[in-house]
ROVOZA-619072 format. One record per residue (C-alpha): residue number from 1; residue in one letter; x, y, z. Coordinates in nm, 3 decimals, always signed. Layout:
REM residues N
NUM_a_X_Y_Z
...
REM end
This chain:
REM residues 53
1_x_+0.000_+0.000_+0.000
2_x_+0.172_+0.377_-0.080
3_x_+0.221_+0.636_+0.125
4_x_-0.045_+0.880_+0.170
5_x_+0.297_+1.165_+0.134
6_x_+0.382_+0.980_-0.194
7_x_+0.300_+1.160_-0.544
8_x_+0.223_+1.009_-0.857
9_x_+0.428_+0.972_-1.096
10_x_+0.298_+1.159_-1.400
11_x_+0.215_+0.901_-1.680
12_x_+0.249_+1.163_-1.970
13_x_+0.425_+1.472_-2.002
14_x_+0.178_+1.822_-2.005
15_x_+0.380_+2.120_-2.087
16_x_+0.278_+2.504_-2.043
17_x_+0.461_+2.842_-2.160
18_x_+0.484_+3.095_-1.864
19_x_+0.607_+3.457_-1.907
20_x_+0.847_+3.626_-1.663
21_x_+0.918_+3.986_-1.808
22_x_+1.025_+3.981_-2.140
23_x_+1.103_+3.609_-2.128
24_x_+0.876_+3.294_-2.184
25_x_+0.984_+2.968_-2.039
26_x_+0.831_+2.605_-2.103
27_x_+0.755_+2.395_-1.823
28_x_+0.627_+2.048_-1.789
29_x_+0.447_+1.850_-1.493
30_x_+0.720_+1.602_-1.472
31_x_+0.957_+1.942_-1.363
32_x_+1.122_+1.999_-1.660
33_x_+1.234_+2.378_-1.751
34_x_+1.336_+2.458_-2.059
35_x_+1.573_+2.792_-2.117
36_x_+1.447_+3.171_-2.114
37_x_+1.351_+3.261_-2.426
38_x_+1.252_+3.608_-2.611
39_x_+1.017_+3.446_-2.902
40_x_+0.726_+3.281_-2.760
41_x_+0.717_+3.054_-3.047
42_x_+1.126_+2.892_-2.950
43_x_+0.935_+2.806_-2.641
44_x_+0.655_+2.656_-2.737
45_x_+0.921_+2.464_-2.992
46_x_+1.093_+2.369_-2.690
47_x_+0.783_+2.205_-2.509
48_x_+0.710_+2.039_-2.824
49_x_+1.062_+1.859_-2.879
50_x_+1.058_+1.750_-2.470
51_x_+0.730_+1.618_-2.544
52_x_+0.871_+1.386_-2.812
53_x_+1.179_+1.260_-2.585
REM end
């Protein structure tokens, strides 16, 4: 029987673009950061390629 403290484990990856100033950042529930970026869409390229790994 787990833990009531244990987390699941995230069975697939769900990624998000935040903002901080003039920077936009993937992010994914399984705590994966991707780098700063200027151009939303090199983000969103980002989320997309950690998707496929």
């Amino acid at each position: 029987m787990p833990h009531q403290d244990d987390e699941p484990t995230p069975t697939h990856h769900t990624t998000t673009t935040t903002e901080q100033g003039p920077f936009c950042m993937a992010r994914c529930t399984c705590g994966w950061r991707g780098p700063a970026r200027r151009a939303r869409s090199q983000a969103r390229k980002d989320a997309q390629n950690h998707t496929l790994e």
